[in-house]
C-alpha positions in Angstrom: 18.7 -22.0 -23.7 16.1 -23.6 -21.5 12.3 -21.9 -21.3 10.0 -22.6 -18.6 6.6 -22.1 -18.7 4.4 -21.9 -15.6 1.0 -22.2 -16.3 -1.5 -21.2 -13.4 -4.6 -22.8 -13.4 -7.7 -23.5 -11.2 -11.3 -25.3 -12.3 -10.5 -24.7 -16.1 -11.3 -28.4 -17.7 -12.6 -26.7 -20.8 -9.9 -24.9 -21.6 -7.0 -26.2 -20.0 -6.0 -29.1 -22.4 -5.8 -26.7 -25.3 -3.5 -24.2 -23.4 -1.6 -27.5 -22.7 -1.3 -28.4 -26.2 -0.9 -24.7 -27.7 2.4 -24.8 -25.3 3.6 -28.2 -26.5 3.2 -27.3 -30.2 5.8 -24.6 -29.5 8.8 -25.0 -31.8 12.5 -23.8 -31.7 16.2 -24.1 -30.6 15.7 -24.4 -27.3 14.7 -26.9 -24.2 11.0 -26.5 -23.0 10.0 -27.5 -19.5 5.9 -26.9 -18.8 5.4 -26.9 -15.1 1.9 -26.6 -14.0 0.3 -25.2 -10.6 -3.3 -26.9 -10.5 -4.4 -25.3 -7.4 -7.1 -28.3 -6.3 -10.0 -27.6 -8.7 -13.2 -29.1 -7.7 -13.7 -29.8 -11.7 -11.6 -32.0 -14.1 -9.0 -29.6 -14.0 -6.2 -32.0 -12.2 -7.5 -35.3 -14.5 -6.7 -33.5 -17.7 -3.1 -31.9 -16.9 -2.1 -35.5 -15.2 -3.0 -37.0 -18.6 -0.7 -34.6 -20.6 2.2 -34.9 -17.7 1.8 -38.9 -18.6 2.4 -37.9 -22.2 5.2 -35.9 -22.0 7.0 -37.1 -19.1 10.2 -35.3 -20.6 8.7 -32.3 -20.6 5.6 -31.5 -18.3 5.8 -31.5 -15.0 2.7 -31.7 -12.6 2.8 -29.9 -9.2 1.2 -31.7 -6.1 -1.8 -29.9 -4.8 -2.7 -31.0 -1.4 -4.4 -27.6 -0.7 -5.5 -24.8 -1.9 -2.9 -21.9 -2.2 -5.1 -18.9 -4.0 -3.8 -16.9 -7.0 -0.5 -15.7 -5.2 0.6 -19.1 -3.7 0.0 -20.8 -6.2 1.9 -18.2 -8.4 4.8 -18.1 -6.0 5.7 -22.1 -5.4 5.1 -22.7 -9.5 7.8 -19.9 -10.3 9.8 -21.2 -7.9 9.5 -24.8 -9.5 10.7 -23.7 -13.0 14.5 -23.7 -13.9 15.2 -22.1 -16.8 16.8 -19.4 -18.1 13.6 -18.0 -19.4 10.3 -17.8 -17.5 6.8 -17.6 -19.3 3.1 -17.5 -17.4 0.1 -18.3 -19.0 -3.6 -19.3 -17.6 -4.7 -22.3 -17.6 -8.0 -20.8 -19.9 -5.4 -18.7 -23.1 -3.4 -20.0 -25.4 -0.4 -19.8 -28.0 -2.0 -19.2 -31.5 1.8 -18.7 -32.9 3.9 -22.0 -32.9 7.3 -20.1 -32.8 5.9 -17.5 -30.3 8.3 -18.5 -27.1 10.9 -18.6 -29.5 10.5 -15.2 -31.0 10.2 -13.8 -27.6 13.5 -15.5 -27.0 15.3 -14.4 -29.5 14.4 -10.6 -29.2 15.7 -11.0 -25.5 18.6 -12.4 -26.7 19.6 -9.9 -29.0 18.4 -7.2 -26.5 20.2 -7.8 -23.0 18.9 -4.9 -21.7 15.3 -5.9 -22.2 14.0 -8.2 -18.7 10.4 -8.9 -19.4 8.7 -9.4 -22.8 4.9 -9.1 -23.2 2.8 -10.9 -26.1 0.6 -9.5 -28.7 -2.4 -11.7 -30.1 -5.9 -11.5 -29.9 -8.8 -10.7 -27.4 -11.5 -13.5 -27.0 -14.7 -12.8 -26.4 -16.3 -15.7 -25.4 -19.7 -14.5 -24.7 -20.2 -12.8 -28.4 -17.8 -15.1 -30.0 -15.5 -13.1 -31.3 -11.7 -12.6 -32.0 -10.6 -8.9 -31.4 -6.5 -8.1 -33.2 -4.7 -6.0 -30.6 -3.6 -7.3 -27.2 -0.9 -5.5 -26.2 1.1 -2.3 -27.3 4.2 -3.1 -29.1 6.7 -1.8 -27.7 10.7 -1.7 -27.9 13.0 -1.6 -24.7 13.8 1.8 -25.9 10.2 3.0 -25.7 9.5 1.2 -22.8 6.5 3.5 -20.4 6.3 0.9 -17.6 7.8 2.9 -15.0 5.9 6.0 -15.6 2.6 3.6 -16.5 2.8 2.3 -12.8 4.3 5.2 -10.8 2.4 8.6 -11.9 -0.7 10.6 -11.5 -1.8 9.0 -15.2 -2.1 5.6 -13.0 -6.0 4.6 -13.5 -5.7 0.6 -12.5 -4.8 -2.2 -14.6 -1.3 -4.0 -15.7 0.8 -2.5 -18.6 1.2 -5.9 -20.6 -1.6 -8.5 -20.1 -0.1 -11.6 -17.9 -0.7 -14.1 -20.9 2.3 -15.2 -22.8 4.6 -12.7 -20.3 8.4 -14.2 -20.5 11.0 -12.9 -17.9 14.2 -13.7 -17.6 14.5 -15.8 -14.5 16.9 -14.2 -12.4 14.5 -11.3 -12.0 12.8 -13.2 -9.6 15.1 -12.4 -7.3 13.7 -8.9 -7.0 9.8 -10.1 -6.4 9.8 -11.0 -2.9 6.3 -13.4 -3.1 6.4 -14.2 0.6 6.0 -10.8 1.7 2.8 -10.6 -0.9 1.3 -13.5 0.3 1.6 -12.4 4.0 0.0 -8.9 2.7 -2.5 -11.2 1.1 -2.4 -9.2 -2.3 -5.3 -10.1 -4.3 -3.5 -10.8 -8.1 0.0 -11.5 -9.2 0.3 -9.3 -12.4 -0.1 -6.0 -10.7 2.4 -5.9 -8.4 5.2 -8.0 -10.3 5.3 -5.9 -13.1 5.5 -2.6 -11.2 7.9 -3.8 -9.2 9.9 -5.3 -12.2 9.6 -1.6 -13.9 11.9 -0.2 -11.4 14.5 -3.0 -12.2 14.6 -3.8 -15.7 13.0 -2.7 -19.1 9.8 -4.2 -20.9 9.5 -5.0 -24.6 6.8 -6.4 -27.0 6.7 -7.5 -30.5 3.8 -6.7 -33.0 3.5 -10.4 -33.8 0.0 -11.4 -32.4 1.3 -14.6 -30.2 -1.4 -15.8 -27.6 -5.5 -15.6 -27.4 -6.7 -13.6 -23.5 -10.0 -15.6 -22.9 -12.9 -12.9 -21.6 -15.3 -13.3 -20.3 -17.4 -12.4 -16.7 -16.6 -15.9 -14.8 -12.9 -15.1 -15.7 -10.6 -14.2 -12.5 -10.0 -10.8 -13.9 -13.6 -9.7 -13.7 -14.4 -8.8 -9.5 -18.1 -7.0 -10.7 -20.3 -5.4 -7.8 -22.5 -8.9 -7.8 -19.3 -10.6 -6.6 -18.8 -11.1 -2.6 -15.4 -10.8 -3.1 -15.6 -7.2 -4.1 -14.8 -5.4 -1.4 -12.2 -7.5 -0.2 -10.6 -7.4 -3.8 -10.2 -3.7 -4.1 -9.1 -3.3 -0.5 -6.3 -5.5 -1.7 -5.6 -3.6 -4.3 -5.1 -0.7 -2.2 -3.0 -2.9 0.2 -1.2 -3.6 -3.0 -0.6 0.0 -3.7 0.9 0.7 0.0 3.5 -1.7 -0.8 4.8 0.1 -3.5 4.7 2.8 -1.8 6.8 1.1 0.6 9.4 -0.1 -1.6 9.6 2.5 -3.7 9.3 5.8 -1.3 10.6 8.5 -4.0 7.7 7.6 -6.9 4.8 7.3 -4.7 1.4 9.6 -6.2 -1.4 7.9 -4.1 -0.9 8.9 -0.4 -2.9 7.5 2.2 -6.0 10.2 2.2 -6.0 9.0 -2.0 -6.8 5.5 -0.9 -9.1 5.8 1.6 -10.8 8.0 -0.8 -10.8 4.9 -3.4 -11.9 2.5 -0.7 -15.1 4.8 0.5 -15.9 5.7 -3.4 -15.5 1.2 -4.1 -18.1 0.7 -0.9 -20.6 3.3 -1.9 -20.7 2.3 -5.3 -21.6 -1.2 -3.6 -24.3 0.5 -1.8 -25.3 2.2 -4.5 -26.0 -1.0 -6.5 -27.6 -2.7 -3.8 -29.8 0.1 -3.4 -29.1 0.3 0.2 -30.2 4.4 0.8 -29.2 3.7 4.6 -25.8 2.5 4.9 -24.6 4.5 1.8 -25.4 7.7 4.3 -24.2 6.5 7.4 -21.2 5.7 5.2 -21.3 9.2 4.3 -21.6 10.6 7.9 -18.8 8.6 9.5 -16.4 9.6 6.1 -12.5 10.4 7.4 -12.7 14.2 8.1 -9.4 14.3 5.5 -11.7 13.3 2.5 -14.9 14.8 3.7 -14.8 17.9 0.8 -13.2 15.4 -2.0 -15.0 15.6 -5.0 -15.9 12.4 -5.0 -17.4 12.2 -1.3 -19.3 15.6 -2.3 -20.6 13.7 -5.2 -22.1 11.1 -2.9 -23.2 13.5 -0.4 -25.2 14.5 -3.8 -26.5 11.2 -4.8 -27.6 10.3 -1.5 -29.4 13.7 -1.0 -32.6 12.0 -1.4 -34.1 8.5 -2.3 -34.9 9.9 -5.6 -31.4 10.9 -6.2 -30.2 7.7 -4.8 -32.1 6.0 -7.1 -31.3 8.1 -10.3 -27.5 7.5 -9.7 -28.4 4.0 -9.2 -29.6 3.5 -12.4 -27.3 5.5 -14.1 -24.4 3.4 -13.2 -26.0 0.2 -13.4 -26.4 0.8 -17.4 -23.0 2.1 -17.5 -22.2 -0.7 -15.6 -24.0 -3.6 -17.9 -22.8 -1.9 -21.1 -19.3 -2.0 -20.0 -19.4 -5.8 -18.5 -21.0 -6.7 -22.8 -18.3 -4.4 -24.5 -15.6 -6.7 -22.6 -17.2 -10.0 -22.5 
Protein backbone atom coordinates (compact mmCIF):
# COMPACT_ATOMS: atom_id res chain seq x y z
CA UNK A 1 0.00 0.00 0.00
CA UNK A 2 1.45 3.30 -1.09
CA UNK A 3 0.35 6.73 0.97
CA UNK A 4 0.82 10.06 -0.43
CA UNK A 5 0.88 12.93 1.41
CA UNK A 6 0.41 16.37 -0.14
CA UNK A 7 1.33 19.01 1.98
CA UNK A 8 0.13 22.67 0.90
CA UNK A 9 2.18 25.30 2.04
CA UNK A 10 2.85 29.04 1.45
CA UNK A 11 5.34 31.58 3.62
CA UNK A 12 5.35 29.05 6.64
CA UNK A 13 9.41 28.86 7.45
CA UNK A 14 8.57 28.52 11.11
CA UNK A 15 6.51 25.82 10.97
CA UNK A 16 7.11 24.05 7.91
CA UNK A 17 10.20 21.87 8.74
CA UNK A 18 8.43 20.34 11.69
CA UNK A 19 5.31 19.37 9.63
CA UNK A 20 8.04 17.96 7.34
CA UNK A 21 9.61 15.96 9.97
CA UNK A 22 6.22 14.97 11.90
CA UNK A 23 5.39 13.31 8.29
CA UNK A 24 8.70 11.54 7.91
CA UNK A 25 8.60 10.05 11.50
CA UNK A 26 5.54 8.31 10.35
CA UNK A 27 5.89 4.53 10.81
CA UNK A 28 4.13 1.37 9.29
CA UNK A 29 3.69 -1.30 6.54
CA UNK A 30 3.40 0.71 3.85
CA UNK A 31 5.33 3.05 1.05
CA UNK A 32 5.25 6.87 1.91
CA UNK A 33 5.70 9.44 -0.87
CA UNK A 34 5.62 13.33 0.67
CA UNK A 35 5.00 15.65 -2.28
CA UNK A 36 5.01 19.20 -1.45
CA UNK A 37 3.17 22.32 -3.26
CA UNK A 38 5.39 25.48 -2.04
CA UNK A 39 3.39 27.96 -3.76
CA UNK A 40 6.40 30.77 -4.16
CA UNK A 41 6.69 32.11 -0.61
CA UNK A 42 8.39 35.37 -0.29
CA UNK A 43 9.92 33.78 3.18
CA UNK A 44 12.26 30.73 3.64
CA UNK A 45 9.54 28.60 2.90
CA UNK A 46 11.06 27.00 -0.48
CA UNK A 47 14.87 26.83 1.31
CA UNK A 48 13.64 24.63 4.04
CA UNK A 49 11.41 21.98 2.05
CA UNK A 50 14.39 21.80 -0.70
CA UNK A 51 16.68 20.84 2.25
CA UNK A 52 14.39 17.99 3.38
CA UNK A 53 13.75 16.86 -0.49
CA UNK A 54 17.79 16.63 -0.44
CA UNK A 55 17.49 14.35 2.48
CA UNK A 56 15.06 12.12 1.58
CA UNK A 57 15.43 11.94 -2.06
CA UNK A 58 13.52 8.48 -1.91
CA UNK A 59 10.85 9.83 -0.42
CA UNK A 60 10.01 13.72 -0.71
CA UNK A 61 9.36 15.15 -3.69
CA UNK A 62 9.57 19.02 -4.24
CA UNK A 63 7.08 20.66 -6.77
CA UNK A 64 8.50 23.55 -9.09
CA UNK A 65 6.87 26.83 -8.34
CA UNK A 66 7.43 29.33 -11.05
CA UNK A 67 4.25 31.21 -10.05
CA UNK A 68 1.99 31.69 -7.85
CA UNK A 69 -1.16 29.40 -8.09
CA UNK A 70 -3.41 30.46 -4.83
CA UNK A 71 -5.00 27.93 -2.39
CA UNK A 72 -6.94 26.04 -5.17
CA UNK A 73 -4.15 25.63 -7.77
CA UNK A 74 -1.84 24.87 -5.76
CA UNK A 75 -4.26 22.24 -4.22
CA UNK A 76 -5.22 20.88 -7.59
CA UNK A 77 -1.64 20.29 -9.41
CA UNK A 78 -0.17 18.79 -5.79
CA UNK A 79 -3.14 16.16 -5.75
CA UNK A 80 -2.57 15.47 -9.03
CA UNK A 81 1.26 14.89 -8.38
CA UNK A 82 0.71 12.17 -5.73
CA UNK A 83 0.33 8.43 -6.81
CA UNK A 84 -0.77 6.42 -4.23
CA UNK A 85 -3.34 4.48 -3.20
CA UNK A 86 -4.04 6.65 -0.29
CA UNK A 87 -4.14 10.44 -0.30
CA UNK A 88 -3.48 12.65 2.91
CA UNK A 89 -3.36 16.80 3.06
CA UNK A 90 -1.80 18.63 5.65
CA UNK A 91 -0.54 22.49 5.90
CA UNK A 92 2.53 23.36 5.79
CA UNK A 93 1.99 25.10 9.59
CA UNK A 94 0.20 21.34 11.60
CA UNK A 95 1.59 18.41 12.28
CA UNK A 96 1.51 14.58 13.14
CA UNK A 97 1.83 14.21 17.04
CA UNK A 98 1.07 10.31 16.51
CA UNK A 99 3.87 8.34 14.72
CA UNK A 100 1.56 5.53 13.53
CA UNK A 101 -1.19 8.02 12.73
CA UNK A 102 -1.20 7.47 8.64
CA UNK A 103 -1.10 4.06 9.41
CA UNK A 104 -4.02 3.71 11.70
CA UNK A 105 -5.96 5.71 9.28
CA UNK A 106 -4.92 3.12 6.83
CA UNK A 107 -5.81 0.35 8.39
CA UNK A 108 -9.44 1.43 9.47
CA UNK A 109 -9.88 2.07 5.60
CA UNK A 110 -8.80 -1.11 4.90
CA UNK A 111 -10.88 -3.04 7.00
CA UNK A 112 -13.81 -0.66 6.04
CA UNK A 113 -14.17 -0.49 2.14
CA UNK A 114 -17.03 1.38 2.36
CA UNK A 115 -15.46 4.25 4.22
CA UNK A 116 -13.74 6.94 1.32
CA UNK A 117 -12.36 9.70 3.43
CA UNK A 118 -11.00 9.54 6.97
CA UNK A 119 -10.68 12.69 9.18
CA UNK A 120 -8.03 12.94 12.22
CA UNK A 121 -8.54 13.67 15.79
CA UNK A 122 -5.71 15.56 17.83
CA UNK A 123 -5.36 18.68 19.38
CA UNK A 124 -6.19 22.50 18.83
CA UNK A 125 -3.21 24.93 19.07
CA UNK A 126 -3.55 27.99 20.26
CA UNK A 127 -0.72 29.85 19.41
CA UNK A 128 -1.43 33.17 20.72
CA UNK A 129 -2.31 31.82 24.46
CA UNK A 130 -0.11 28.86 24.14
CA UNK A 131 -2.19 26.31 24.70
CA UNK A 132 -3.06 22.65 23.55
CA UNK A 133 -6.89 22.12 23.52
CA UNK A 134 -7.93 17.72 23.27
CA UNK A 135 -10.80 17.49 20.76
CA UNK A 136 -10.36 18.12 17.04
CA UNK A 137 -12.65 16.34 15.26
CA UNK A 138 -15.86 14.19 16.16
CA UNK A 139 -15.19 10.54 16.01
CA UNK A 140 -17.07 9.09 13.89
CA UNK A 141 -17.74 5.56 12.21
CA UNK A 142 -18.77 5.13 8.50
CA UNK A 143 -21.96 3.91 9.95
CA UNK A 144 -22.64 7.20 11.78
CA UNK A 145 -21.36 9.17 9.13
CA UNK A 146 -23.65 13.08 9.15
CA UNK A 147 -21.66 14.49 6.19
CA UNK A 148 -24.32 14.60 3.82
CA UNK A 149 -26.88 15.97 5.94
CA UNK A 150 -23.93 18.42 7.66
CA UNK A 151 -23.45 19.98 4.07
CA UNK A 152 -26.81 19.77 2.37
CA UNK A 153 -29.63 20.96 5.07
CA UNK A 154 -31.19 23.93 6.66
CA UNK A 155 -28.78 23.07 9.95
CA UNK A 156 -25.85 24.23 7.44
CA UNK A 157 -24.18 27.36 9.38
CA UNK A 158 -20.56 27.44 7.47
CA UNK A 159 -17.54 25.57 8.17
CA UNK A 160 -16.13 21.85 6.99
CA UNK A 161 -17.36 18.70 8.83
CA UNK A 162 -13.69 17.30 9.49
CA UNK A 163 -10.89 19.89 9.77
CA UNK A 164 -8.53 19.56 6.44
CA UNK A 165 -5.39 18.50 8.60
CA UNK A 166 -4.39 14.92 8.52
CA UNK A 167 -7.63 14.24 5.93
CA UNK A 168 -6.68 10.79 4.02
CA UNK A 169 -8.88 9.82 0.82
CA UNK A 170 -8.63 7.15 -1.10
CA UNK A 171 -7.27 8.37 -4.31
CA UNK A 172 -9.52 7.34 -6.88
CA UNK A 173 -12.14 9.78 -5.39
CA UNK A 174 -10.47 12.38 -7.04
CA UNK A 175 -12.06 11.44 -9.89
CA UNK A 176 -15.30 13.01 -8.69
CA UNK A 177 -13.65 16.67 -7.63
CA UNK A 178 -13.50 18.36 -10.81
CA UNK A 179 -10.58 21.18 -9.62
CA UNK A 180 -10.52 22.86 -12.92
CA UNK A 181 -14.04 23.85 -12.88
CA UNK A 182 -13.24 25.42 -9.16
CA UNK A 183 -10.39 27.19 -10.10
CA UNK A 184 -12.29 28.79 -13.17
CA UNK A 185 -15.19 29.68 -10.48
CA UNK A 186 -12.21 31.02 -8.47
CA UNK A 187 -13.58 29.27 -5.18
CA UNK A 188 -11.84 30.81 -2.27
CA UNK A 189 -10.68 27.32 -0.07
CA UNK A 190 -10.33 23.72 -0.95
CA UNK A 191 -11.90 22.02 2.16
CA UNK A 192 -15.35 23.28 1.73
CA UNK A 193 -16.27 22.24 -1.42
CA UNK A 194 -14.28 18.77 -1.64
CA UNK A 195 -15.77 17.41 1.24
CA UNK A 196 -19.42 18.30 0.28
CA UNK A 197 -18.97 17.14 -2.79
CA UNK A 198 -17.16 13.84 -1.54
CA UNK A 199 -20.41 13.35 0.91
CA UNK A 200 -22.56 12.72 -1.98
CA UNK A 201 -20.10 9.90 -3.18
CA UNK A 202 -18.66 8.14 -0.46
CA UNK A 203 -18.85 7.81 3.45
CA UNK A 204 -16.57 9.65 6.11
CA UNK A 205 -14.97 8.08 9.14
CA UNK A 206 -12.76 9.21 12.20
CA UNK A 207 -10.98 7.52 14.94
CA UNK A 208 -10.86 8.92 18.60
CA UNK A 209 -7.11 8.61 18.54
CA UNK A 210 -5.89 12.29 18.71
CA UNK A 211 -3.37 12.17 15.43
CA UNK A 212 -2.31 15.77 14.26
CA UNK A 213 -1.96 19.40 16.10
CA UNK A 214 -4.45 22.44 13.81
CA UNK A 215 -2.22 25.61 14.39
CA UNK A 216 -4.66 28.76 15.30
CA UNK A 217 -4.18 31.52 15.18
CA UNK A 218 -5.43 35.11 13.37
CA UNK A 219 -2.53 35.26 10.50
CA UNK A 220 -3.68 31.60 9.74
CA UNK A 221 -5.55 31.22 6.11
CA UNK A 222 -8.60 30.15 7.87
CA UNK A 223 -9.20 33.42 9.67
CA UNK A 224 -10.71 36.21 6.74
CA UNK A 225 -11.76 38.94 9.89
CA UNK A 226 -13.54 42.31 8.89
CA UNK A 227 -9.78 44.07 9.02
CA UNK A 228 -8.86 41.85 6.15
CA UNK A 229 -9.21 43.39 2.35
CA UNK A 230 -9.93 40.14 1.31
CA UNK A 231 -13.19 39.98 3.12
CA UNK A 232 -15.56 40.62 0.86
CA UNK A 233 -14.13 38.97 -1.92
CA UNK A 234 -13.80 35.72 0.39
CA UNK A 235 -17.36 35.37 1.43
CA UNK A 236 -18.60 36.21 -2.07
CA UNK A 237 -16.69 33.07 -2.97
CA UNK A 238 -18.08 31.28 -0.54
CA UNK A 239 -21.41 31.98 -1.91
CA UNK A 240 -20.09 31.25 -5.44
CA UNK A 241 -18.98 28.09 -3.73
CA UNK A 242 -22.46 27.31 -2.59
CA UNK A 243 -24.07 27.85 -6.28
CA UNK A 244 -21.97 25.16 -7.40
CA UNK A 245 -23.42 22.69 -5.24
CA UNK A 246 -26.31 23.74 -6.02
CA UNK A 247 -25.43 23.05 -9.46
CA UNK A 248 -24.29 19.71 -9.09
CA UNK A 249 -26.41 18.55 -6.80
CA UNK A 250 -30.03 20.10 -7.89
CA UNK A 251 -32.34 17.73 -5.54
CA UNK A 252 -30.37 18.82 -1.88
CA UNK A 253 -30.12 22.44 -2.48
CA UNK A 254 -31.53 24.69 0.95
CA UNK A 255 -29.92 28.13 0.07
CA UNK A 256 -31.70 29.57 -3.08
CA UNK A 257 -30.58 32.48 -4.68
CA UNK A 258 -32.71 35.26 -2.52
CA UNK A 259 -30.70 33.22 0.71
CA UNK A 260 -27.44 34.28 -0.73
CA UNK A 261 -27.89 37.54 -1.67
CA UNK A 262 -29.28 37.87 1.74
CA UNK A 263 -25.81 36.56 3.15
CA UNK A 264 -23.77 38.74 0.86
CA UNK A 265 -25.77 42.17 1.83
CA UNK A 266 -25.79 41.03 5.74
CA UNK A 267 -21.33 40.19 5.09
CA UNK A 268 -21.12 43.97 3.46
CA UNK A 269 -23.07 45.69 6.12
CA UNK A 270 -21.42 44.15 8.81
CA UNK A 271 -18.20 45.62 6.92
CA UNK A 272 -19.80 48.94 7.07
CA UNK A 273 -20.75 48.46 10.25
CA UNK A 274 -17.21 47.98 11.53
CA UNK A 275 -15.83 50.72 9.61
CA UNK A 276 -18.32 52.88 11.00
CA UNK A 277 -19.37 54.08 7.58
CA UNK A 278 -23.29 55.47 8.59
CA UNK A 279 -23.50 56.48 4.75
CA UNK A 280 -22.89 53.55 2.63
CA UNK A 281 -24.31 51.10 5.17
CA UNK A 282 -27.81 53.11 4.20
CA UNK A 283 -27.46 53.60 0.69
CA UNK A 284 -26.72 49.77 0.98
CA UNK A 285 -29.94 49.61 2.63
CA UNK A 286 -31.87 51.73 0.03
CA UNK A 287 -30.66 49.91 -3.14
CA UNK A 288 -31.40 46.22 -1.12
CA UNK A 289 -32.96 43.48 -3.89
CA UNK A 290 -36.79 44.20 -3.43
CA UNK A 291 -36.87 39.95 -2.77
CA UNK A 292 -34.92 40.50 0.64
CA UNK A 293 -36.17 43.92 1.49
CA UNK A 294 -38.60 42.46 4.61
CA UNK A 295 -35.87 39.60 5.65
CA UNK A 296 -35.17 39.77 9.06
CA UNK A 297 -32.01 40.40 8.71
CA UNK A 298 -32.30 43.54 6.32
CA UNK A 299 -35.08 44.76 8.82
CA UNK A 300 -32.49 44.43 11.40
CA UNK A 301 -30.19 46.80 9.56
CA UNK A 302 -32.81 49.10 8.58
CA UNK A 303 -32.83 49.13 12.63
CA UNK A 304 -29.27 49.70 13.26
CA UNK A 305 -28.91 52.19 10.79
CA UNK A 306 -32.00 54.20 12.06
CA UNK A 307 -29.82 56.73 13.47
CA UNK A 308 -26.02 57.42 14.02
CA UNK A 309 -26.64 56.55 17.57
CA UNK A 310 -28.05 53.25 16.67
CA UNK A 311 -25.37 52.86 14.17
CA UNK A 312 -22.93 53.31 16.60
CA UNK A 313 -24.46 51.10 19.46
CA UNK A 314 -24.58 48.04 16.98
CA UNK A 315 -21.14 48.97 16.11
CA UNK A 316 -19.88 48.38 19.31
CA UNK A 317 -21.83 45.64 20.15
CA UNK A 318 -20.38 43.50 17.58
CA UNK A 319 -17.03 44.63 17.66
CA UNK A 320 -16.75 43.11 21.36
CA UNK A 321 -18.50 40.06 20.19
CA UNK A 322 -16.30 40.26 17.50
CA UNK A 323 -12.68 40.61 19.67
CA UNK A 324 -13.99 38.03 22.15
CA UNK A 325 -14.55 35.51 19.56
CA UNK A 326 -11.19 36.21 17.44
CA UNK A 327 -9.25 35.44 21.59
CA UNK A 328 -11.49 32.34 22.28
CA UNK A 329 -10.04 30.88 18.86
CA UNK A 330 -6.65 32.20 18.75
Amino acid sequence: MKVSVAVITYNQEKTIGQTLDSILMQKGNFELEVVIGEDCSKDGTWRICKEHEERFPDRVRLLPNTQNLGIMGNVARTFRSCSGDLLSIIAGDDYYCDDHAVEKQMQYLLQHPSAGVMGANGYRCYVRKGTMVPGLNQAVTDGEDKAKEFYFSSSYTGGVYFKPVGLMIRRDLLQVLDFDEMMRRELPVEDYPMQAILSQHTSFACLPDLLVVYRIYKESATFVSLDDARYLDYHKGLVNTRRYLNELFPNDVYMTEADLKEYLFYKEFLLYLHKLDFKRAKALIATADPQIKESVKVRRARAFAKSRFHFLFAHLTKEYKTRRALDNNT
